[in-house]
TIZABA-541619 format. One record per residue: z, y, x of N, C-alpha, C in turn. Coordinates in steps of 0.2 Angstrom, whole numbers, padded with zeros to 4 digits, always signed. Layout:
REM TIZABA-541619
ZYXZYXZYX/...
END
This chain:
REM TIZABA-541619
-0024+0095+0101-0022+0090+0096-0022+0083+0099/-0017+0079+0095-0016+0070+0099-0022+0067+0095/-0024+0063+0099-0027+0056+0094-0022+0054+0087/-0018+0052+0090-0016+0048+0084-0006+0048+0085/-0004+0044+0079+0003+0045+0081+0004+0037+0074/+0007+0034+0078+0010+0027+0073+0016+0030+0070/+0017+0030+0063+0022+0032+0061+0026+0027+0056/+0034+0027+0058+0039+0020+0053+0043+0025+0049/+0041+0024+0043+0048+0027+0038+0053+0021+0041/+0059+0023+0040+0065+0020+0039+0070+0023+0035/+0073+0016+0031+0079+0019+0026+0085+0011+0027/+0090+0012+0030+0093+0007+0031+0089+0003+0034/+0086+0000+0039+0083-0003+0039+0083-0005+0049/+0089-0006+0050+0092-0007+0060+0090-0012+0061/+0092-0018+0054+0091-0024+0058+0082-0025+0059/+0081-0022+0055+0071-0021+0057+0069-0020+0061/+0072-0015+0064+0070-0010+0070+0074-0013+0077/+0077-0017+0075+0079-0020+0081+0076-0028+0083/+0074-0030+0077+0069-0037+0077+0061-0036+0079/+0062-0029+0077+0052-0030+0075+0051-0023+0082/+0053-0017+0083+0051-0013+0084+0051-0014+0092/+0054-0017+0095+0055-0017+0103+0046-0021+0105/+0042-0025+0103+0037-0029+0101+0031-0024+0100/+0033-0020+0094+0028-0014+0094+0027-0008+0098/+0033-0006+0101+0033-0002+0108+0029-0005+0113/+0029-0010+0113+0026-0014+0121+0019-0014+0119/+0017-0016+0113+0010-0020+0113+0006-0013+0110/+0009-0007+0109+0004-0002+0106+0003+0007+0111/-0005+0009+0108-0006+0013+0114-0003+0019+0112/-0003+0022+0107-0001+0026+0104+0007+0029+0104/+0008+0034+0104+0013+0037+0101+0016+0034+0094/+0023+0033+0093+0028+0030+0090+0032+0036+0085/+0033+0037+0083+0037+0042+0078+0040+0039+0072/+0048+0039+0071+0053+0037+0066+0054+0040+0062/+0052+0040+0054+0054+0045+0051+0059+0042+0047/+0066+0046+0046+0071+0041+0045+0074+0045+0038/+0073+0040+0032+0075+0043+0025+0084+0045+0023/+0085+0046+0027+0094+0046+0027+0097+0039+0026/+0095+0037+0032+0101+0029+0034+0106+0032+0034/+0111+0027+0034+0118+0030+0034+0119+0019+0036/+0116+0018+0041+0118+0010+0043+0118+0009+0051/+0118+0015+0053+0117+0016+0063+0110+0017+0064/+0105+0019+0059+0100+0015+0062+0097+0022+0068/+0099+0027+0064+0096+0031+0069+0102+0033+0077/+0108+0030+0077+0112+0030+0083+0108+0024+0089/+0104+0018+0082+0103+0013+0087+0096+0016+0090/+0091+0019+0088+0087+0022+0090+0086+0027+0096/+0092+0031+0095+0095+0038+0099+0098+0033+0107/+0101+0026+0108+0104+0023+0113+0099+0019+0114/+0092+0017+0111+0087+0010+0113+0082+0013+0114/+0080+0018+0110+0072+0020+0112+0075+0029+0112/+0075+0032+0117+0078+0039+0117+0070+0044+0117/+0065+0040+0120+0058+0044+0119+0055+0044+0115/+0059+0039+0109+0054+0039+0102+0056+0046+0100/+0050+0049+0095+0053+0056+0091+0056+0054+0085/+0061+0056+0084+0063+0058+0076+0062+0061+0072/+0061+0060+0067+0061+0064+0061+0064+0064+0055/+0070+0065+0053+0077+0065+0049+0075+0068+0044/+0075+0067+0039+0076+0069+0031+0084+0066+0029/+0087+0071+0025+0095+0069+0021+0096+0065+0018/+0090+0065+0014+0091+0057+0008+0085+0052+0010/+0086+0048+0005+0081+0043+0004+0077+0045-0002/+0069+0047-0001+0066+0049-0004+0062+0044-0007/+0063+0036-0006+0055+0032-0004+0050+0034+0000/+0047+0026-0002+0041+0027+0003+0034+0035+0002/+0034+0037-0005+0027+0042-0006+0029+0049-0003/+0040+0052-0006+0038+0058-0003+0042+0057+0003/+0045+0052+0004+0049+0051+0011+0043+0052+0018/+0037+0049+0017+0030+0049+0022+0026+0056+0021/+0029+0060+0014+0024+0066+0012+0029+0072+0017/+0035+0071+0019+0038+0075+0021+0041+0074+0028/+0039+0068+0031+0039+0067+0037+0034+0068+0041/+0026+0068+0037+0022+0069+0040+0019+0078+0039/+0022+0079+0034+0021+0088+0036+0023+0092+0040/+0030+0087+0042+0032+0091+0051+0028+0089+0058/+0022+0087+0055+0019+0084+0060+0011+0086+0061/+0010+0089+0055+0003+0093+0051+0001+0096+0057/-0004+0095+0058-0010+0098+0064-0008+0094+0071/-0004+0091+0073-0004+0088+0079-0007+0082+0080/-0010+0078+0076-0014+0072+0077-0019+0071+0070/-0025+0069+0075-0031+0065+0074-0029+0060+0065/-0026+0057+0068-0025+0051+0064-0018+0048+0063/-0016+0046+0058-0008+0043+0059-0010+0036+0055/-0006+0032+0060-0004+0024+0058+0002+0024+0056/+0001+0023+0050+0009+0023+0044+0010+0013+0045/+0014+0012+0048+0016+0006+0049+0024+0004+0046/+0022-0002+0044+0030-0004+0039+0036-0006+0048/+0041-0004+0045+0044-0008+0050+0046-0016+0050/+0045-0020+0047+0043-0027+0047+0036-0031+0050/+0034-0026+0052+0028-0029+0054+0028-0032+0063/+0025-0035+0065+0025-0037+0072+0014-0033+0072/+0014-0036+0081+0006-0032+0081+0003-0035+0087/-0003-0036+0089-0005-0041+0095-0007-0034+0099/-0008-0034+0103-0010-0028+0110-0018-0025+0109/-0017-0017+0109-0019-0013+0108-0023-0014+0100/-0019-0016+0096-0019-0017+0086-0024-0010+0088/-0018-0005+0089-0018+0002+0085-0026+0005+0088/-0026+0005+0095-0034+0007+0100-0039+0004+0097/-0039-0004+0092-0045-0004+0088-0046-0001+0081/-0040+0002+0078-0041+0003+0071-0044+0012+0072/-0041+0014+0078-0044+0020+0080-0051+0021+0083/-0054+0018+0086-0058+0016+0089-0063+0016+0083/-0061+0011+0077-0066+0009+0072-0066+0014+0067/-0061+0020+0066-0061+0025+0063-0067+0032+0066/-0066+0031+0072-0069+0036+0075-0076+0035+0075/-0079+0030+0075-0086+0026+0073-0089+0029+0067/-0083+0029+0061-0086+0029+0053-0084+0036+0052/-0088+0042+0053-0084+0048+0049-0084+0049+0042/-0086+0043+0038-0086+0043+0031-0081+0040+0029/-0077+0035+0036-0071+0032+0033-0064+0035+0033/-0060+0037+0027-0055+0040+0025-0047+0037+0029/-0050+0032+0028-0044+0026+0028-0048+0017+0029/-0042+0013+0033-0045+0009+0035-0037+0003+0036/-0037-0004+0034-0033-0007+0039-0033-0012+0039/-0031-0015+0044-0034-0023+0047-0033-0028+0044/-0032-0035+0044-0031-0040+0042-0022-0040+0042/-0020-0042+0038-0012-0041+0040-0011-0049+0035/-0008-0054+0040-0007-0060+0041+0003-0061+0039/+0002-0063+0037+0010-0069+0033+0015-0067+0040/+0022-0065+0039+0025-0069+0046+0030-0073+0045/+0031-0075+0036+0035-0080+0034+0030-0086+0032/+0024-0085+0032+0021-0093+0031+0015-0090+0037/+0017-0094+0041+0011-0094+0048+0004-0095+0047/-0001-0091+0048-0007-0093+0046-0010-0093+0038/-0005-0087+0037-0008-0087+0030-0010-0078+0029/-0014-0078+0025-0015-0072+0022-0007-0068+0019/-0007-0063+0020+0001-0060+0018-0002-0055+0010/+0004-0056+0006+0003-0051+0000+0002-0046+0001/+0005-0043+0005+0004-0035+0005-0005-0032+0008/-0009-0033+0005-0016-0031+0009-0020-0035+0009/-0016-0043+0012-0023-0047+0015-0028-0045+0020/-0033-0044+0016-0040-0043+0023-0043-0038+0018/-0038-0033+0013-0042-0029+0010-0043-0027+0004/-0040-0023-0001-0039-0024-0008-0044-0020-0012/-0044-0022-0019-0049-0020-0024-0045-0021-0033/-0047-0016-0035-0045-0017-0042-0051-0019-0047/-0049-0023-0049-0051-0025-0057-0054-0021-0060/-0057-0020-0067-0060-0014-0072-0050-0010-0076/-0046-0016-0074-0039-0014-0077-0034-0010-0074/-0036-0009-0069-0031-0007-0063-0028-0012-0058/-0028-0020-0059-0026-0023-0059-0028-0024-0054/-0022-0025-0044-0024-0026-0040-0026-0034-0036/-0032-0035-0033-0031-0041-0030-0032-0041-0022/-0035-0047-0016-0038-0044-0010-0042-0051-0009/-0046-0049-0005-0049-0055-0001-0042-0059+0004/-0043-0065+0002-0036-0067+0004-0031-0069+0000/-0031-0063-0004-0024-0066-0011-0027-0062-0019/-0026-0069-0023-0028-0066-0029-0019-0069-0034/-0016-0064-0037-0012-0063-0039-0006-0064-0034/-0002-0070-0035+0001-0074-0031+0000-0079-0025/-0007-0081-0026-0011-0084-0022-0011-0084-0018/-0011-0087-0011-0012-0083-0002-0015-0090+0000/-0021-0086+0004-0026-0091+0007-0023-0091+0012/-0025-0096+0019-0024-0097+0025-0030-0093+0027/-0030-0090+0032-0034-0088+0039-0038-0092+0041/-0045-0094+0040-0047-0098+0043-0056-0094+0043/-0054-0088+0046-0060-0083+0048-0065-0080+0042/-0063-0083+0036-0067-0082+0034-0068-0075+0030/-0066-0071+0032-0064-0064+0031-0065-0060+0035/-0067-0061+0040-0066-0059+0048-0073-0053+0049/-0076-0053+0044-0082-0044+0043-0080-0040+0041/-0077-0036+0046-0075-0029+0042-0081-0025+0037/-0077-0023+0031-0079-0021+0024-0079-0016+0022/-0080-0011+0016-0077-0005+0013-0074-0009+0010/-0068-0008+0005-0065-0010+0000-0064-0005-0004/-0059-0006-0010-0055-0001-0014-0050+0001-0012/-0044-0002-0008-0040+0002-0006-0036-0002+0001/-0035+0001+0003-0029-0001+0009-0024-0001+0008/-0016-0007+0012-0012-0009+0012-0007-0003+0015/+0000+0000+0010+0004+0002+0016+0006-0001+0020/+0007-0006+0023+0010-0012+0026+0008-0009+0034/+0001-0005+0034-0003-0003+0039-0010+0001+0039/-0008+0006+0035-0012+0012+0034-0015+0017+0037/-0019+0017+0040-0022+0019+0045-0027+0028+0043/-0027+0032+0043-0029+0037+0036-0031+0043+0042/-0036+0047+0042-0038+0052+0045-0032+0059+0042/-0028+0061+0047-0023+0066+0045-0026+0073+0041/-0032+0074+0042-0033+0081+0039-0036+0079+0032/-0037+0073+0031-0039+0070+0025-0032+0069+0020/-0027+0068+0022-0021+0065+0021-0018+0070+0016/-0018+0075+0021-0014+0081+0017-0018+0086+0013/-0027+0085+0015-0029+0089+0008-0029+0086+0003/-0027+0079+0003-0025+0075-0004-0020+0078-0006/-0016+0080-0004-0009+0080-0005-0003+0076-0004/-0006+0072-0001-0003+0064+0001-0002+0060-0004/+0001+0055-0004+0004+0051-0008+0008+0052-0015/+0005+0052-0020+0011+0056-0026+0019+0055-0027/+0021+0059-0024+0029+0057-0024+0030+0056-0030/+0030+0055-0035+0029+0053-0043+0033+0045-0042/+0028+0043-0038+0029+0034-0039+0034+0032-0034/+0037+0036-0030+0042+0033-0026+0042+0028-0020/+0039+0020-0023+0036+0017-0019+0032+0011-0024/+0026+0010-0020+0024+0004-0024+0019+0006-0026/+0012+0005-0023+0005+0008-0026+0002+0014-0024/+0007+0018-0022+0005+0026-0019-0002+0024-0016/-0002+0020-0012-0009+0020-0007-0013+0018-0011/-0013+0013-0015-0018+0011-0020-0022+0019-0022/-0015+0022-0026-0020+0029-0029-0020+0034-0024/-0021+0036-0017-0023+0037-0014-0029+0038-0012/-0030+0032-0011-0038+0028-0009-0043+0028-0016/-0039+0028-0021-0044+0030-0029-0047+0036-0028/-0042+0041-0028-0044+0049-0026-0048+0049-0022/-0047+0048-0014-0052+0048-0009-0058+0045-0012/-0058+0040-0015-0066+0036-0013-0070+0039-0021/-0066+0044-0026-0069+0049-0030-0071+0053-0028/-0068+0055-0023-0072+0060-0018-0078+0060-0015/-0080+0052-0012-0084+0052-0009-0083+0047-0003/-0077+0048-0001-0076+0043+0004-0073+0036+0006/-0075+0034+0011-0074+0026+0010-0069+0022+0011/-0064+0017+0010-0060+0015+0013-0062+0007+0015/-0059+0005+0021-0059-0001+0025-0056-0004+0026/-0058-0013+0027-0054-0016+0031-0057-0017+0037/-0055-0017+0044-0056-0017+0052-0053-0025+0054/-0058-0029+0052-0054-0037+0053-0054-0036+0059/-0055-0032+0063-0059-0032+0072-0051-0034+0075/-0044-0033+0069-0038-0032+0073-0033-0035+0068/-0029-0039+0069-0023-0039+0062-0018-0038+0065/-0013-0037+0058-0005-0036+0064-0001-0041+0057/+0005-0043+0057+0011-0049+0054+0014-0045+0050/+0015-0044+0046+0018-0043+0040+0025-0047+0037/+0032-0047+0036+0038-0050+0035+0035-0049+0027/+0037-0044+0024+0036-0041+0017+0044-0042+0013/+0046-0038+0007+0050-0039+0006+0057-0036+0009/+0056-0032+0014+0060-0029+0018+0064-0023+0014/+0063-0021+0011+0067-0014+0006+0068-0016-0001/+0060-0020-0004+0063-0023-0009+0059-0030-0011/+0063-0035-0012+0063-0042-0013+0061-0042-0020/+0056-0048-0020+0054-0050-0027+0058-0052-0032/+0065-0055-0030+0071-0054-0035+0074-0048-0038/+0071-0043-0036+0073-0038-0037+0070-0036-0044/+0074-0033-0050+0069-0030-0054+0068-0022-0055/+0071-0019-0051+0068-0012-0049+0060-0014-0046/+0059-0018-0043+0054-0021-0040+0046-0020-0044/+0048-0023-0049+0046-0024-0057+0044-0019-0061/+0051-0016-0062+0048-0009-0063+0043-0005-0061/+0045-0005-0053+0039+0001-0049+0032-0001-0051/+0030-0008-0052+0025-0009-0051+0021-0010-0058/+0022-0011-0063+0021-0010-0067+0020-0001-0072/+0026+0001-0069+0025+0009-0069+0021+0012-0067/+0022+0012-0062+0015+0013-0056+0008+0012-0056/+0008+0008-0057+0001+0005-0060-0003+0009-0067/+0004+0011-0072+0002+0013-0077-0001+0023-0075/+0004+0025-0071+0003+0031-0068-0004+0034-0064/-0005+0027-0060-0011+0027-0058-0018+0028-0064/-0017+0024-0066-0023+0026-0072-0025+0030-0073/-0017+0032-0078-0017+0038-0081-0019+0046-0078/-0018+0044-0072-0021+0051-0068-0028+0050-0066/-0030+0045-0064-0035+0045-0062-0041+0045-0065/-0041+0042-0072-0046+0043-0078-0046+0046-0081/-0049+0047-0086-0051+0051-0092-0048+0050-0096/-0047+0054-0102-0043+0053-0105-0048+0048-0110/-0052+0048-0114-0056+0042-0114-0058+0037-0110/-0057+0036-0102-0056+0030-0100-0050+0027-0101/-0047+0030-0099-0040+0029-0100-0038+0024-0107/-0037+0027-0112-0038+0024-0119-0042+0018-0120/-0047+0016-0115-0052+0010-0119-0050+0003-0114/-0044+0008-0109-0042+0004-0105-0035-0001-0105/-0029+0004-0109-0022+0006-0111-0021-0002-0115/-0025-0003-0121-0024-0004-0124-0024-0016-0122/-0029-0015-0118-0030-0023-0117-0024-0022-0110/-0022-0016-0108-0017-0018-0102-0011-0019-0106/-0009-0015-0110-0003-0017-0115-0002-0023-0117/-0009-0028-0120-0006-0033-0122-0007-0038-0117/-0009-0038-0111-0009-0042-0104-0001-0041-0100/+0000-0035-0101+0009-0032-0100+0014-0034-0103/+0010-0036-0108+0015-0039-0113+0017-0048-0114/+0012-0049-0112+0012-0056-0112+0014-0058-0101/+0014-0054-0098+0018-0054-0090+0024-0053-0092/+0026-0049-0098+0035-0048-0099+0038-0054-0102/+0034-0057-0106+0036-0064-0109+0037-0068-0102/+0032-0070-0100+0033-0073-0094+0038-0073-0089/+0041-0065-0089+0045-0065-0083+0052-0065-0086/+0052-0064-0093+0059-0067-0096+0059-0074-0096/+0055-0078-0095+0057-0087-0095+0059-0087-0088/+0052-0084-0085+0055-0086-0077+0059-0084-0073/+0062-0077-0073+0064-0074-0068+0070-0070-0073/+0071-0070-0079+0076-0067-0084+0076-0062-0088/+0080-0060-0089+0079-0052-0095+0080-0047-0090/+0083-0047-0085+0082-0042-0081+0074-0038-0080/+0073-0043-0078+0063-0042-0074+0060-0042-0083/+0060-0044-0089+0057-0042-0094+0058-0038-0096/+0064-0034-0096+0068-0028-0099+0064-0022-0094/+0063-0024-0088+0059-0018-0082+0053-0018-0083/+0049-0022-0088+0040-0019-0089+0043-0015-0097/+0045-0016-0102+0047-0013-0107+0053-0005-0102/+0055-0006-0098+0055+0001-0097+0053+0006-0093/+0047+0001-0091+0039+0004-0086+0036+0010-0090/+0036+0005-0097+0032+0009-0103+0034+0014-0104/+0041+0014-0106+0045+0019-0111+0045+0026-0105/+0047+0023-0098+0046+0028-0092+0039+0034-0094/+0035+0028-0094+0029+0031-0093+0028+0034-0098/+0028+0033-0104+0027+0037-0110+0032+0044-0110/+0037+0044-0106+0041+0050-0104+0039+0054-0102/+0037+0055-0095+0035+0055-0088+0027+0058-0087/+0024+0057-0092+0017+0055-0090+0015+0061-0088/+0016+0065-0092+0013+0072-0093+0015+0077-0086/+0021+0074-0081+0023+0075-0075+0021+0077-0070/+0018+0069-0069+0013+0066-0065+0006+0068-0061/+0003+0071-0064-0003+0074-0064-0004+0081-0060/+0000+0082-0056+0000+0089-0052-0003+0090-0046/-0006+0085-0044-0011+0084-0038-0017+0085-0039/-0022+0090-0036-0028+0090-0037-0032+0083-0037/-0034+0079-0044-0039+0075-0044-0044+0073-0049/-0049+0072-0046-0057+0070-0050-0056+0065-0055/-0056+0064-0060-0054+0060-0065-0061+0056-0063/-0062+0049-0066-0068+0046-0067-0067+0043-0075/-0075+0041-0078-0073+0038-0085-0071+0029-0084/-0072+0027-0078-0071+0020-0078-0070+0019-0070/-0066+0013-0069-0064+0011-0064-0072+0008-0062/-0072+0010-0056-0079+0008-0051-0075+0004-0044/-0076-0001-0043-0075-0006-0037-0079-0006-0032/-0076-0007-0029-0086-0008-0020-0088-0013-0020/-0084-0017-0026-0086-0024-0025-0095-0026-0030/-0098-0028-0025-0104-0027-0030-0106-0031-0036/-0103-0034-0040-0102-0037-0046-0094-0035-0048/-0091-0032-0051-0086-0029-0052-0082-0033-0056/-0077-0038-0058-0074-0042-0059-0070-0037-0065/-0069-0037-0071-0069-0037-0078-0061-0037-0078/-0058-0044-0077-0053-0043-0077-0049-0050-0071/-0045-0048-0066-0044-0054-0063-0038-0058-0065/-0036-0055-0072-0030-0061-0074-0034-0067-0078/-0040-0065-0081-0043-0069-0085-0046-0073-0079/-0049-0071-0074-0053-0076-0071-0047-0080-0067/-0042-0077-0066-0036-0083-0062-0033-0088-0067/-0031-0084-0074-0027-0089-0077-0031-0092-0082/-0038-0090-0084-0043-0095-0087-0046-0097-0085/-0050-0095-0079-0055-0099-0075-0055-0103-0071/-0047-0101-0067-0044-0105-0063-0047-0104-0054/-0049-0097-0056-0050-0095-0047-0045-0094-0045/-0044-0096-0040-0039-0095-0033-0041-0091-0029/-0046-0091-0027-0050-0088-0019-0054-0081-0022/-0054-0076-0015-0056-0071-0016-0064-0073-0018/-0067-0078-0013-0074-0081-0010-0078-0083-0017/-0071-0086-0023-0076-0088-0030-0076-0087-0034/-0073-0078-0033-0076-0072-0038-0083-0069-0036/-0088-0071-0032-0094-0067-0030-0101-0073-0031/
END
């Protein structure tokens, strides 16, 4: 069996692979592996002529990111240690990947782990996708050290202690492979957008821990399959979100939780009809109606329900919209 294997979903996505990949080739020790969701834009001829020693792994269609990765890593099942699921947007400094394994192989309690993952469209800042490590609220609702809603802090080390957290970024997810897939991986359900969040719920109701490894960061573009003008974007997320709950709690947690998320849902949807239009307000109203379809679907994964959302964070934060848009925190640092 290998150590490890870096693995890039791809779906349309050349001009990525031709920006960001040549850079991650050079600067990483690991094996490289492309799982490619049915491009139909050259991307896997550009592959087949530029990089001929990378392995392939073709799927027909575009699956998304949950079962696009559940399906490319099942052809891969028993031959490594560990897989680094890396966005293809990402840039990386030398040997990234030797310390997130490194740092993995240290903690046998840690499921999953990923590094500090920095801005590559504002230099020096904290990136949305992860930051230096994510945690949810008592609502679902996710935040990081580094970014609190829309927020992004600058890098100025203070983040720099590797942690447990609540969950880890796909941007750069780093996951022990035999843990991977006695989850089931990722709930193909959500498509894209959160999977790893409820991931790392499941895992650490198990028992095990998830981390950030500040020891290493890698650059983050974000926005690369779907932009924030997007209101499918909107959708996922707010559906997803809902999906996550629903499976991972009780059905009386669930319930005592639904209700103050609805009208916080509700009052995001006003909001994104002033700002962003009826497209993005009409996509949380058919989050819900999804969800209210769907729900009953969802739940096919072996998981341990809990009655309340538990954080690692050791004063558990209630809710982080209340404490951003009333309190007026910005900083991860002056919620503790």
């Amino acid at each position: 069996m290998k150590k490890a294997a870096i693995v890039i979903l791809n779906f349309n996505g050349k001009g990525m692979l031709k920006k960001y990949l040549p850079q991650v080739y050079n600067d990483s020790v690991y094996e490289i592996i492309i799982v490619d969701n049915g491009s139909c834009d050259g991307s896997v001829d550009y592959l087949l002529s530029h990089f001929p020693e990378i392995k392939l792994v073709l799927l027909k269609e575009n699956h998304g990111y949950s079962k696009g990765y559940n399906l490319g890593l099942d052809k891969l099942k028993g031959d490594y240690e560990f897989y680094i699921l890396l966005n293809s947007d990402v840039t990386v400094e030398p040997q990234w990947d030797e310390k997130l394994i490194q740092y993995m192989a240290l903690r046998p309690q840690v499921a999953v782990c990923q590094p500090k993952i920095l801005s590559l469209g504002r230099m020096g800042s904290f990136d949305y996708a992860g930051a230096a490590g994510g945690y949810l609220d008592s609502m679902g609702y996710p935040f990081c050290r580094g970014r609190l809603l829309h927020t992004l802090e600058m890098d100025q080390g203070q983040y720099d202690e590797s942690t447990p957290v609540d969950w880890a970024s796909g941007a750069c997810f780093c996951v022990k492979a035999a843990l991977f897939h006695d989850f089931g991986g990722f709930n193909p359900h959500f498509f894209s957008h959160m999977e790893e969040i409820d991931l790392c719920w499941r895992m650490r109701t198990e028992g095990f821990q998830i981390h950030c490894c500040s020891e290493t960061k890698v650059y983050h573009l974000g926005g690369g399959t779907l932009s924030e003008v997007n209101p499918f974007k909107t959708y996922l997320n707010f559906r997803n979100s809902l999906y996550m709950l629903y499976n991972n709690l009780t059905v009386s947690g669930f319930l005592q939780v639904i209700w103050l998320r609805f009208l916080l849902d509700c009052a995001a949807m006003i909001h994104l009809l002033f700002t962003k239009g009826w497209p993005h307000g009409k996509a949380v109203a058919m989050a819900y109606l999804d969800f209210g379809k769907k729900r009953k679907e969802i739940g096919g994964l072996k998981i341990s329900r809990t009655k309340s959302l538990k954080s690692e964070k050791s004063r558990q934060i209630f809710s982080i919209i209340f404490q951003y848009y009333l309190f007026g925190k910005r900083k991860f640092t002056q919620l503790t």
